[in-house]
C-alpha positions in Angstrom: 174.5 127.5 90.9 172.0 129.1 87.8 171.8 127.3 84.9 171.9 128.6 82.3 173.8 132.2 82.9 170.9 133.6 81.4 168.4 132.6 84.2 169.0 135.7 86.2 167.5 137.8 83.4 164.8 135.2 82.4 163.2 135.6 86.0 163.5 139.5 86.5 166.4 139.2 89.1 168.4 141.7 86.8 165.8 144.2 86.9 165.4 143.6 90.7 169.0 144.3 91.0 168.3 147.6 89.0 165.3 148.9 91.2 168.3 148.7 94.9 170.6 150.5 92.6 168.4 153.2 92.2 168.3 153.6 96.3 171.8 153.6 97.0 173.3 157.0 98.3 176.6 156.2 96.7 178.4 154.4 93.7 180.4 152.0 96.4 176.4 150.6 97.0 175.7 150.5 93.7 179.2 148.3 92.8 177.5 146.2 95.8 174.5 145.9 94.6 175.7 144.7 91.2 178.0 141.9 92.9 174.3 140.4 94.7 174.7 136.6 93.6 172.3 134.0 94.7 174.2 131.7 97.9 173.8 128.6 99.1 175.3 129.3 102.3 172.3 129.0 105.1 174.9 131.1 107.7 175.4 133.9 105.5 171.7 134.1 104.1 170.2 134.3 107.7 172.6 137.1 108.2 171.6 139.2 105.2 168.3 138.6 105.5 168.5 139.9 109.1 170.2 142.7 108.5 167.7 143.7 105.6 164.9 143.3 108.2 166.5 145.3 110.8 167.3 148.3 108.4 163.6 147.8 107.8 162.1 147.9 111.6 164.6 151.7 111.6 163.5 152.9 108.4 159.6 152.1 109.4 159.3 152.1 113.2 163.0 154.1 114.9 164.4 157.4 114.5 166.4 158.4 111.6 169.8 156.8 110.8 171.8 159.8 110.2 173.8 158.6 106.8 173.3 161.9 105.2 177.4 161.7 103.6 178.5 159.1 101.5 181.7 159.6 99.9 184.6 157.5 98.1 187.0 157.4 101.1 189.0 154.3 99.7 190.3 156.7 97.2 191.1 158.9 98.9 193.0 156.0 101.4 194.9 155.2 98.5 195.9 158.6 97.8 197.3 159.6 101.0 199.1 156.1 101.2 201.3 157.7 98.7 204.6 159.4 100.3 204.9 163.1 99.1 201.2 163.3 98.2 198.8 165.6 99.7 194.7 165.6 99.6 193.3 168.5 98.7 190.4 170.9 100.8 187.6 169.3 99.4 189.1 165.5 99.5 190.0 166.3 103.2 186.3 167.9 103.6 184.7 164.4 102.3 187.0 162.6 104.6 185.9 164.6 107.5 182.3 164.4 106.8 182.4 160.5 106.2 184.2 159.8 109.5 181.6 162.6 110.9 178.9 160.0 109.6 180.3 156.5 110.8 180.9 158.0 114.2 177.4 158.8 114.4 175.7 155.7 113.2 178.4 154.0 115.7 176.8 156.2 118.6 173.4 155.4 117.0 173.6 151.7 117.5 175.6 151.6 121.2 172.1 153.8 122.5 170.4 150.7 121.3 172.7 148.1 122.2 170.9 144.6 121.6 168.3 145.9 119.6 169.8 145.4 116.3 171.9 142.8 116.5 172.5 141.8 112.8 173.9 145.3 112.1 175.7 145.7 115.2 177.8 143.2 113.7 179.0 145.7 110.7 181.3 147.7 112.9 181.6 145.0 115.9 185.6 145.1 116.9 185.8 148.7 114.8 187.9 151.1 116.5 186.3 154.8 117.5 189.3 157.2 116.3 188.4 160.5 116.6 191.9 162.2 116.8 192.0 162.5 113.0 188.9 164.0 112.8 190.0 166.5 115.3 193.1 167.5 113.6 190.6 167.7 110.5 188.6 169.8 112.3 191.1 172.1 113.2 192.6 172.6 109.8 189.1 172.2 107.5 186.4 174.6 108.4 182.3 172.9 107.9 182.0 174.1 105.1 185.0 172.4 103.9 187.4 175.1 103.2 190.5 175.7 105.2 190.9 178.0 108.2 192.4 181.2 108.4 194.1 180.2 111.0 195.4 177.4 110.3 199.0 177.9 110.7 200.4 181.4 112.2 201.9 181.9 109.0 199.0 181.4 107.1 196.8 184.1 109.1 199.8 186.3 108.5 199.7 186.3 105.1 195.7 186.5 105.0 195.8 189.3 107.1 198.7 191.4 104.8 196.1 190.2 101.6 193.0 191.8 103.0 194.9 194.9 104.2 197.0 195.4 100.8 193.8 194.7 99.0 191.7 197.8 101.5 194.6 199.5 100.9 194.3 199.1 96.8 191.0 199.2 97.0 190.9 202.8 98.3 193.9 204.3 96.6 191.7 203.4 93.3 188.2 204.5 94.6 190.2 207.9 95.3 191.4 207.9 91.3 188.0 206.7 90.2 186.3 209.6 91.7 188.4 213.0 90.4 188.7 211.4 87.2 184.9 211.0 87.3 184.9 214.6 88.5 187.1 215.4 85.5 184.6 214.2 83.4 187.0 211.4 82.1 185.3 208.2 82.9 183.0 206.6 80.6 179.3 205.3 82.0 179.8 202.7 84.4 181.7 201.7 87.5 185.2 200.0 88.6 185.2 196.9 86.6 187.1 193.8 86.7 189.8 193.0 83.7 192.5 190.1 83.7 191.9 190.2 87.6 192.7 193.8 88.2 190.3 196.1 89.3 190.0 198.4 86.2 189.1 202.1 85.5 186.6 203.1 82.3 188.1 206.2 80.8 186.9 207.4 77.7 189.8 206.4 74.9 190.7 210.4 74.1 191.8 210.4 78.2 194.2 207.9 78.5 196.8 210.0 78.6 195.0 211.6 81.3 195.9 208.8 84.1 199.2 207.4 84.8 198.7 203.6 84.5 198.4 200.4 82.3 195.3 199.4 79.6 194.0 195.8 80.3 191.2 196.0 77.7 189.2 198.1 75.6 185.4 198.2 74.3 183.8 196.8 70.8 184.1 200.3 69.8 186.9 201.4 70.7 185.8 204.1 72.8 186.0 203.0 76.1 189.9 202.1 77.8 189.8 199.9 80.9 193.0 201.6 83.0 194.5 200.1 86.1 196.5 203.1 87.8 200.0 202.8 87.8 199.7 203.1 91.8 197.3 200.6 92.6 199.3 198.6 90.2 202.1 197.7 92.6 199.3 197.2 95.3 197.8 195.0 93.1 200.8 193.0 92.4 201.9 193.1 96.1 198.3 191.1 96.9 199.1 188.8 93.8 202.9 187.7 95.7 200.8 187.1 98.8 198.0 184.7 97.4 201.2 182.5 96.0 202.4 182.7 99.5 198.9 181.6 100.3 198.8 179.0 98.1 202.1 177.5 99.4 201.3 177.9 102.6 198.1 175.9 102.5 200.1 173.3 100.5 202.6 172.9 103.6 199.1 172.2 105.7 197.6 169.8 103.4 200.9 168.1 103.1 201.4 168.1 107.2 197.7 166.6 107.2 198.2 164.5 105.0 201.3 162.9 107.0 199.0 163.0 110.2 196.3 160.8 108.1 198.8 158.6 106.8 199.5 156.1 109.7 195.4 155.9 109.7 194.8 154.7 106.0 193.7 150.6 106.9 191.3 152.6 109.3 189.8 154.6 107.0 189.2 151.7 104.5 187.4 149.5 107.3 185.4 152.6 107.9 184.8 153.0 104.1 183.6 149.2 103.9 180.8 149.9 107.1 179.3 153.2 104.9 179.5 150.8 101.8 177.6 148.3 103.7 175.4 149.9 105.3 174.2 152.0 101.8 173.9 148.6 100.6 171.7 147.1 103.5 169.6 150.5 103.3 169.1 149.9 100.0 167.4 146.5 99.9 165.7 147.9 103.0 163.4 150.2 100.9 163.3 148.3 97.9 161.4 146.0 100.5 159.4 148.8 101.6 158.3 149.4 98.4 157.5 146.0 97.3 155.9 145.2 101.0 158.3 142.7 101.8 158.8 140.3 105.0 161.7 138.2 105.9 160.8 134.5 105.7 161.2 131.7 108.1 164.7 130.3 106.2 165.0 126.5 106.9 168.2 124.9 105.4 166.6 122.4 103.8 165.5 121.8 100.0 161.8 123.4 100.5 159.8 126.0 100.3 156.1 127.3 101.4 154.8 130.2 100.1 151.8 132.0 101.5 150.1 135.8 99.9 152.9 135.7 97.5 153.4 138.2 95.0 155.5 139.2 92.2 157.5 142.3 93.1 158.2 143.1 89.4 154.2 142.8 88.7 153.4 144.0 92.2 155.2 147.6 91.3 153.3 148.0 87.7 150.3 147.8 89.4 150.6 149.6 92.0 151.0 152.4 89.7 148.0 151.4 87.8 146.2 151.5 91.3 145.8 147.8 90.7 146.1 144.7 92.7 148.1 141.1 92.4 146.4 138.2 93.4 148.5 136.0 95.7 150.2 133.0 95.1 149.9 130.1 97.8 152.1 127.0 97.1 154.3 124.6 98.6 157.1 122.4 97.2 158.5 119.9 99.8 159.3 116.3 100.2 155.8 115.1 99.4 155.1 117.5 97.0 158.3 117.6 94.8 157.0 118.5 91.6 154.4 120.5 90.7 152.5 120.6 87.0 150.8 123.7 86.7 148.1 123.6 83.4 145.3 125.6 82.5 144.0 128.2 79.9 146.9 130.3 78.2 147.0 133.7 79.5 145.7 132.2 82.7 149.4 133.1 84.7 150.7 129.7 84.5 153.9 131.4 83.9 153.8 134.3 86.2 153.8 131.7 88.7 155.8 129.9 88.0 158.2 133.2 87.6 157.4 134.1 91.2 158.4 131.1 92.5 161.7 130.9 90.9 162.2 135.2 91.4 161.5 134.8 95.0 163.8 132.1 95.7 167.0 133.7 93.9 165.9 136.6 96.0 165.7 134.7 99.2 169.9 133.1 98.6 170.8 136.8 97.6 169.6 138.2 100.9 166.5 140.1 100.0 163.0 140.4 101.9 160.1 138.9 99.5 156.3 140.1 99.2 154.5 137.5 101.2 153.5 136.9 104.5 156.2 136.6 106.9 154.7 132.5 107.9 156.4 131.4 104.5 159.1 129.2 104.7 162.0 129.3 102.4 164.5 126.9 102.1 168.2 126.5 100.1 168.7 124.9 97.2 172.3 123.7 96.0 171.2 124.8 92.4 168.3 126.3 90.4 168.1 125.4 86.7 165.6 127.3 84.5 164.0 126.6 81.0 161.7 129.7 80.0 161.5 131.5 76.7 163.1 130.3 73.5 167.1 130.2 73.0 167.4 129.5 69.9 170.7 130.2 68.6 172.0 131.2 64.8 175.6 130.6 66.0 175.3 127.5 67.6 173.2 126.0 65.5 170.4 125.2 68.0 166.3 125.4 66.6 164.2 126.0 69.5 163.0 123.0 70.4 167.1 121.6 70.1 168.0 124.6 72.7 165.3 122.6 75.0 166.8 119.5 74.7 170.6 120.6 75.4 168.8 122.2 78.8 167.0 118.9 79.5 170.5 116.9 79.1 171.9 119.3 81.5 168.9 118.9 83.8 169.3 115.1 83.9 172.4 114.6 83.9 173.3 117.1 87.3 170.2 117.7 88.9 169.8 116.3 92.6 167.5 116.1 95.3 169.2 119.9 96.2 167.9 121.4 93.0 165.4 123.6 92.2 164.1 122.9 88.1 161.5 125.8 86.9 160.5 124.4 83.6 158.1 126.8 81.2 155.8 125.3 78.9 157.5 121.8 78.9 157.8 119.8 76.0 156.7 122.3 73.4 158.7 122.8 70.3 157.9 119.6 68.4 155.3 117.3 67.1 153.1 116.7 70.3 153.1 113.2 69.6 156.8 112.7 70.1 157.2 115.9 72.7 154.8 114.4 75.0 156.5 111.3 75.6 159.8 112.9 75.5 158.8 115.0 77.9 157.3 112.5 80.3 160.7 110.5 80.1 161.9 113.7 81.4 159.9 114.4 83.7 160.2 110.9 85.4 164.0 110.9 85.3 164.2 114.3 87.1 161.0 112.7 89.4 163.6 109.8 90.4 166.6 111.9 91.3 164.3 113.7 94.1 164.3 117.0 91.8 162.2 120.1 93.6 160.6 122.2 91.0 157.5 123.8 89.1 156.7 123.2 85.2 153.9 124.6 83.0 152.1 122.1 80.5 149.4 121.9 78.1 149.8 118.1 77.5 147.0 115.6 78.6 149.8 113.0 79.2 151.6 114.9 81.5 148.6 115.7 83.6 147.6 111.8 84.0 151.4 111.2 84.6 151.3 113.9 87.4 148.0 112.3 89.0 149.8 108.4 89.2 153.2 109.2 90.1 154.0 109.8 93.8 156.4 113.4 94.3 154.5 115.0 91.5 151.5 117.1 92.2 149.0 118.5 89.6 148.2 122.1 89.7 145.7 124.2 88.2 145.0 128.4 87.5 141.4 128.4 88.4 139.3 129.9 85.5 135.7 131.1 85.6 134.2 129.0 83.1 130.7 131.3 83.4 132.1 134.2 82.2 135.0 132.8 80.3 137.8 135.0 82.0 141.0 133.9 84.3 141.3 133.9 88.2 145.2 134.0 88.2 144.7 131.9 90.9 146.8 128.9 92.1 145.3 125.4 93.1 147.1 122.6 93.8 145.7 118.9 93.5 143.7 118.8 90.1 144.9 119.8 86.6 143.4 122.2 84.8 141.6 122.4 81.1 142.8 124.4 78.7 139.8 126.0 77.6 141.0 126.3 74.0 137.6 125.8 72.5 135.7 128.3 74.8 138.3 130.8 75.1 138.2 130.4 71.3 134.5 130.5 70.7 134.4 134.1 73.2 137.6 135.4 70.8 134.6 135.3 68.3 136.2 132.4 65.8 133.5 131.3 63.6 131.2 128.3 64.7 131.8 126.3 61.3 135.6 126.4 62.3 135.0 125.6 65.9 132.9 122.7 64.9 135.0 121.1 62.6 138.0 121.3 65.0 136.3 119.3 67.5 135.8 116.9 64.9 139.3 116.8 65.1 139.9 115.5 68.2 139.9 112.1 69.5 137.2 111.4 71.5 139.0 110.1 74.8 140.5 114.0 74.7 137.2 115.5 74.5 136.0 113.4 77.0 139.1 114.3 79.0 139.1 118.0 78.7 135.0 117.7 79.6 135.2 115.9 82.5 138.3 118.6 83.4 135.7 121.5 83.1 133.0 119.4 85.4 135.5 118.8 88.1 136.6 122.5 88.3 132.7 123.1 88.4 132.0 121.0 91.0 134.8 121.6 92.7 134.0 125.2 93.0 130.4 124.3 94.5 131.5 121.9 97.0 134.0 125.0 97.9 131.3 127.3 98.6 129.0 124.6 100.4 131.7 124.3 102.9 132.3 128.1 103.8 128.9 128.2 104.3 128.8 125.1 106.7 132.1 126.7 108.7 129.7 129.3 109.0 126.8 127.5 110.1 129.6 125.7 112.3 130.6 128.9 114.0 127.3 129.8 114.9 126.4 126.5 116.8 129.7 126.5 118.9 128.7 130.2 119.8 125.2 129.3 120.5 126.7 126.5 122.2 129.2 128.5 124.6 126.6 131.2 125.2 124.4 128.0 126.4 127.0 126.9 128.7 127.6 130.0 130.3 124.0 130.5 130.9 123.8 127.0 132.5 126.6 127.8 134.8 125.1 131.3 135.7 121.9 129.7 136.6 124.2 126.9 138.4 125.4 129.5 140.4 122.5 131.5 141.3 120.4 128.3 142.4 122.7 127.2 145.1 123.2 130.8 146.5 119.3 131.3 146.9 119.0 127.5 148.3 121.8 128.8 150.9 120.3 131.8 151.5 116.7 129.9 151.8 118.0 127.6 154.5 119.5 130.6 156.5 116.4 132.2 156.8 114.5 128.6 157.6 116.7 128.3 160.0 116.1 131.6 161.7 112.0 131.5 161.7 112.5 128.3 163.1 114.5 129.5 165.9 113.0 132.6 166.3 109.2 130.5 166.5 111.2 127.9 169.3 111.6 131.0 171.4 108.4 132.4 170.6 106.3 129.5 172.0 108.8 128.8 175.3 107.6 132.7 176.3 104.1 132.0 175.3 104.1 129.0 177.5 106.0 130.8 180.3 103.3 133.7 180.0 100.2 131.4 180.6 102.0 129.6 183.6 102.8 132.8 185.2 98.9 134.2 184.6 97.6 130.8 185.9 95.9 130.2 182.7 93.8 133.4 182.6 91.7 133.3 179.6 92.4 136.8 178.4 95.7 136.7 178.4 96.0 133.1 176.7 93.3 134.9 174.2 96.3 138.0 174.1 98.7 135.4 173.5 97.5 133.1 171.1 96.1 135.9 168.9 100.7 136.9 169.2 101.2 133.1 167.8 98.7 133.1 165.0 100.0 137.4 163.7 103.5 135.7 163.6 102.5 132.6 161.7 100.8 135.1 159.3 103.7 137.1 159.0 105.7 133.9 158.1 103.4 132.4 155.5 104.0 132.7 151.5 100.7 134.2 150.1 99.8 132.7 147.3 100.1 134.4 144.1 97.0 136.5 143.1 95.8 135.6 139.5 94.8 138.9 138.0 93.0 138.7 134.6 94.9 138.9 131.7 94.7 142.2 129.8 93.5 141.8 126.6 96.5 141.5 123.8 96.7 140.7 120.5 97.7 137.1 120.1 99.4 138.1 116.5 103.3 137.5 117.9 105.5 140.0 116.5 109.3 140.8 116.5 110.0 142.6 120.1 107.2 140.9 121.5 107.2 138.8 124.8 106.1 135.5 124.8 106.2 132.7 127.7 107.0 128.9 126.8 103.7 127.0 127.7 105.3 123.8 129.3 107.6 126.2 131.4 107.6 129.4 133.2 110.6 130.8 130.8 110.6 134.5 129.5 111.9 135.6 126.8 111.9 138.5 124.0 110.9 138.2 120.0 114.0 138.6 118.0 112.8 137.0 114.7 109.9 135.2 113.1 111.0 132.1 110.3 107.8 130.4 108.6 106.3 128.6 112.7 109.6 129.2 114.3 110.3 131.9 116.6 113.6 132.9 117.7 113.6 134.2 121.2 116.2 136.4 123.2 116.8 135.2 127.1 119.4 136.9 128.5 122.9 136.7 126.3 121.3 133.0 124.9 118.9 132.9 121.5 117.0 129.7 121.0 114.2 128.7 118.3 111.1 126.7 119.4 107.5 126.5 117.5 105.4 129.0 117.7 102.4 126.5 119.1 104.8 126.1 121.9 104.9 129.9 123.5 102.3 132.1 124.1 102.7 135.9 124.5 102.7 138.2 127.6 102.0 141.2 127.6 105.3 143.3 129.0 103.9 144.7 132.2 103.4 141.3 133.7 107.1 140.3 133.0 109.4 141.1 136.3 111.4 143.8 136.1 114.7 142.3 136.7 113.9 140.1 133.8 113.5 142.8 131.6 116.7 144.5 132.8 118.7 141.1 132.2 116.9 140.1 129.2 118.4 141.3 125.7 116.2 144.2 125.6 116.1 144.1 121.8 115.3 147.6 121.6 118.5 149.0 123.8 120.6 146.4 121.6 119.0 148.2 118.5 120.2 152.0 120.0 123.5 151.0 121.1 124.2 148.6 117.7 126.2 150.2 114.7 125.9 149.1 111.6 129.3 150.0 110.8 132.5 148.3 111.3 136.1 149.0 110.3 138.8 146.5 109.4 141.4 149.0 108.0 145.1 147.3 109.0 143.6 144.0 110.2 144.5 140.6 108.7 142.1 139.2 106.2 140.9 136.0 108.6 140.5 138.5 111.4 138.5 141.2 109.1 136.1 138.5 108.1 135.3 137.1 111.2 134.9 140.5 112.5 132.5 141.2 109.6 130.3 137.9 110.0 129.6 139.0 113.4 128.4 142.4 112.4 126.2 140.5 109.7 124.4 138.3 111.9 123.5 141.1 114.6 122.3 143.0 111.7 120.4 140.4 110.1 118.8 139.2 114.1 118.3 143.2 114.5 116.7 143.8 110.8 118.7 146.2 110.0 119.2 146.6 105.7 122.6 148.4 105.0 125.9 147.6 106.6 129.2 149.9 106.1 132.4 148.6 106.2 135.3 150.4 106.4 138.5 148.2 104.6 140.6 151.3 102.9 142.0 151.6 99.6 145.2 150.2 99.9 146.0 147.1 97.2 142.4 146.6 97.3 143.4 143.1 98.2 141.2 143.4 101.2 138.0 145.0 99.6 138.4 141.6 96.9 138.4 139.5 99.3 135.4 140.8 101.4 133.0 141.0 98.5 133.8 137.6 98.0 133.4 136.1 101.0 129.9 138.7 101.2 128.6 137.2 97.6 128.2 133.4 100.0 125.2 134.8 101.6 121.7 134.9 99.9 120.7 137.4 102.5 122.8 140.1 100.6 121.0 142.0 98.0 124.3 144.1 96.6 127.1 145.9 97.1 128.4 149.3 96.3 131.4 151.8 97.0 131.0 155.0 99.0 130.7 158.0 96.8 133.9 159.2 95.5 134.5 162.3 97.7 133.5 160.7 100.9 136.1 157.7 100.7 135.2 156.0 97.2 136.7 152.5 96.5 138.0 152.0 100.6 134.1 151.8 101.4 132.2 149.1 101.0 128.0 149.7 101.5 126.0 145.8 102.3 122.3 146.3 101.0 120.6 143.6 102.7 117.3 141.8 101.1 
């Protein structure tokens, strides 16, 4: 599976292996945790990863597992196996408190039943015994010694050793006191000789009390005396505590009979503690290392996304430091991938966390990046980092290469994973470079999957002609001559040797004569390299900034629509409502003019009342007629337009707010829309002559102003979701004027503070940025100053 045997160390797997030990509760774990090889079973890696992930969700997001006891139970199994032999109180205490925990986690997992399925499946088909325990129980107090009680004769035989010992003890608190009122006793009290409860006489009264010495001071002038009749008390207690001691032995002994028919129970019970202390382990190593589980495919691919290494990732956290992410992808297109660039520039590192995070992936283990990755399973992974050269063997180093790269070729496959670290090094370049492109194309036909680092130009041309192999670059910042340690696929990079060399500060004399040195195809080569990555970077920028543009439009464009559709809406309501009321004057005029008519017939045409009635006709028609609108005079106003102003469009009878003036634009606020017309093509208004409802309706700029806050907070979002957040709190701003935006994005990894500055730097509109002062949130604020 690894080639060579050594591969596990050259990646960090070892020291991976190491940092679980260190969370394991017990030494069965930490025997588990060093028998963690890398599989190529999909079945079983879906299931370890699953249970690692469940353990997770409990340790971050459910109650406490309670797994507080961890002990060696198998050997203690084994033990009572044995006819004749007998566990003793505190082996029978550590058996009682182990089955105590396993019936717990048992009665943990049936609350949840479903909920972790993975796990579940550690104790599925385990039987719950609990007469053992109880007969445990009844002989082994909590605090694992033995009960009193525990047999009749055993409280028997406590009781005669506490009353024989009240008994001695106040037989000799009777002698201790007249000889102390003989003035025989030394200073002191009873003391404690040979385990007899001793007298201190002064050495010229021995002779004074009946009994036997046990000691005597440095000086000789001080006895310790145990009376002669506490003596036989004494020795009374001393027959008793053997009879204890046999006693207990007989219980043990029983107990240990009881236990016996239960031994292949107590060893599966022993395996689910093992596990699950193993499982719990990798759990908070992934914790630490802010791990996901993977989409796992079982198929010879992978896709990385926000990888990190978890070695690297742990130093700087304690630094207070951040590791930029690694985004690759190695799949049937993309079988190969060259990595080049400056030394220094994390070629390797990359190529490390690739190779780290896929032994990590077969052995069961949650990896730092974002849970969308995809991880597949490789037959076998075969590594060439680091020099093995070898004394004994008789290899130099570039000889220990070669052996590797036989190996390589002759039993790699289109199931193997090939991690390949500064490839073809070791020789002449003249004859490495070929060598190593013969290599490389041999691997290339047998459908290898793998990453290499290079320096050599004819590797990088071989990469950009040959279909499976990709080139790769680390970005560096040619400007001020320092690394990105970041990943891009589809170009190679330059090496930088004669910049990187020039800031190192080696003379100019030297510098100059070494580029006479080279032919002038590879300077052309490694200029051209430089110019891409240049270039490359601007047409970068250029495009976030038209995505941004982009986004604006299709906003401006929704908002459009939805005005449209409003005023859609409201035109064919008020045309209803229009006709209704037609409708009604016309039938209420109909009946108007038949009573009119009937009137005058019935008056016989009398003047005064046709006078009466037509004067009726001609108030109604009044009352029915739209007056025409009364021009006032305009008020006098300042024709200067100005931001907050309102104007009215001169070919239409539109209303609208000043948001913003840009060179003979204006950009006006109707409603939720903005548009930009000429500034020739509105005139302004003053505000009392706008309609009210208008006003209400309209974006009053100066409302938007009291209720907008410059301050947004993107603590615990994702880093596309923070951004867009944040360009929508920059464009209010800019529309509203406003000069200083806060942003709330926490300390954290400071992943999320990089990136934001960043993506802020795109827009000329930004003057600078600056953290919060040190007290009142530092480094997890970020202040905008707008221009």
């Amino acid at each position: 599976m690894l080639y060579p045997q050594n591969s596990a160390d050259k990646l960090g797997f070892t020291e991976v292996k190491q940092l679980i030990k260190a969370h394991c509760l017990s030494i069965m774990g930490q025997e588990m945790v060093d028998k963690i090889q890398v599989m190529s079973n999909y079945d079983l890696i879906a299931k370890f990863l699953n249970q690692a992930n469940e353990f997770k969700n409990i340790l971050q997001n459910d109650a406490a597992l309670p797994i507080n006891n961890f002990f060696d139970i198998k050997s203690l199994a084994n033990k009572a196996r044995i006819e004749g032999s007998f566990l003793s109180e505190e082996e029978f205490f550590q058996v009682q408190a182990s089955l105590t925990t396993v019936f717990a986690v048992i009665a943990y997992f049936n609350e949840r039943e479903g909920l972790y399925p993975n796990l579940e499946a550690l104790f599925e088909h385990l039987p719950i015994e609990k007469a053992i325990l109880k007969k445990i129980d009844a002989i082994i107090d909590p605090k694992g010694k033995i009960r009193h009680n525990a047999s009749r004769e055993l409280m028997e035989i406590t009781t005669g050793i506490a009353k024989a010992e009240q008994e001695a003890r106040k037989k000799i608190d009777q002698i201790f006191k007249a000889a102390t009122g003989n003035g025989w006793t030394a200073d002191g009290s009873l003391t404690v000789r040979d385990g007899r409860l001793c007298i201190p006489l002064l050495a010229e009264n021995k002779r004074k009390v009946k009994g036997f010495i046990h000691d005597e001071s440095a000086s000789g002038q001080t006895v310790y005396l145990e009376p002669e009749e506490v003596f036989s008390l004494n020795n009374r207690i001393r027959d008793l505590e053997f009879d204890r001691r046999r006693e207990i032995i007989k219980i043990l002994t029983t107990l240990t009979d009881d236990l016996r028919p239960y031994v292949p129970l107590l060893l599966s019970y022993h395996g689910l503690l093992t596990k699950l202390d193993f499982v719990r382990a990798k759990a908070l190593f992934a914790i630490d290392i802010d791990a996901e589980m993977p989409k796992v495919v079982n198929e010879a691919r992978l896709r990385l996304m926000n990888a990190r290494h978890p070695l690297l990732f742990l130093s700087f956290k304690k630094d207070h430091k951040t590791v930029v992410p690694l985004n690759v992808g190695i799949d049937e297109g993309t079988r190969v991938i060259v990595v080049s660039g400056p030394n220094a520039g994390g070629k390797s590192v990359c190529m490390k966390t690739v190779g780290l995070l896929q032994l990590m992936v077969q052995a069961g283990l949650l990896i730092p990046a974002s849970a969308d990755s995809v991880a597949g399973v490789f037959k076998q992974v075969f590594v060439d980092i680091g020099d093995d050269q070898s004394i004994e063997s008789d290899l130099s180093t570039y000889s220990a290469h070669l052996s590797k790269m036989k190996k390589f070729v002759e039993d790699a496959n289109g199931k193997t994973l090939i991690l390949i670290d500064e490839f073809g090094t070791g020789t002449d370049p003249q004859f490495g470079g070929p060598i190593a492109e013969a290599v490389l194309e041999a691997l290339n036909h047998k459908k290898v999957r793998g990453m290499v680092t290079t320096h050599y130009s004819n590797l990088k041309i071989f990469a950009s002609n040959t279909e499976g192999i990709e080139n790769a670059s680390m970005l560096f910042n040619n400007t001020e001559m320092l690394p990105m340690y970041m990943l891009e696929v589809g170009k190679p990079g330059s090496s930088y040797a004669f910049e990187i060399a020039q800031k190192i500060g080696l003379p100019q004399n030297v510098l100059n004569l070494a580029k006479n040195k080279i032919s002038s195809g590879q300077k052309k080569v490694d200029s051209l390299l430089v110019d891409l990555e240049r270039e490359k970077k601007e047409i970068f920028d250029t495009k976030l900034k038209l995505d941004k543009q982009q986004r604006r439009v299709d906003s401006l464009l929704a908002e459009n629509e939805e005005l449209k559709s409003f005023l859609d809406e409201n035109r064919k309501s008020l045309l209803k409502e229009a006709k209704q009321e037609a409708k009604n004057i016309i039938l209420n005029a109909n009946k108007l003019v038949e009573n009119t008519i009937a009137e005058i017939k019935s008056s016989n045409a009398d003047k005064e009342v046709t006078k009466t009635l037509r004067d009726n006709l001609n108030a109604e028609v009044q009352r029915n007629t739209v007056k025409p609108d009364v021009v006032k005079a305009k008020p006098a106003i300042d024709e200067e337009i100005k931001p907050g102003d309102w104007v009215k469009l001169i070919d239409g009878d539109t209303t609208g707010q000043v948001i913003e003036l840009i060179k003979d634009n204006v950009v006006i606020a109707m409603g939720e829309l903005r548009t930009v017309v000429k500034k020739k093509r509105v005139e302004k208004v003053a505000k009392s002559t706008v309609p009210k409802e208008i006003r209400r309706s309209g974006i009053s700029h100066t409302g938007d102003i009291a209720s907008f806050s410059p301050e947004i907070d993107v603590r615990g979002m994702r880093t596309e979701d923070a951004l867009f957040a944040i360009e929508k709190l920059f464009d209010r701003a800019l529309m509203m004027g406003f000069g200083t935006l806060k942003i709330l994005h926490g300390k954290g990894d400071g992943i999320l503070r990089k990136m934001i500055r960043q993506y802020l730097k795109k827009y000329d509109q930004v003057d600078r940025m600056e953290d919060e002062h040190p007290d009142r949130g530092g480094q997890g604020i970020t202040y905008v100053y707008l221009k």
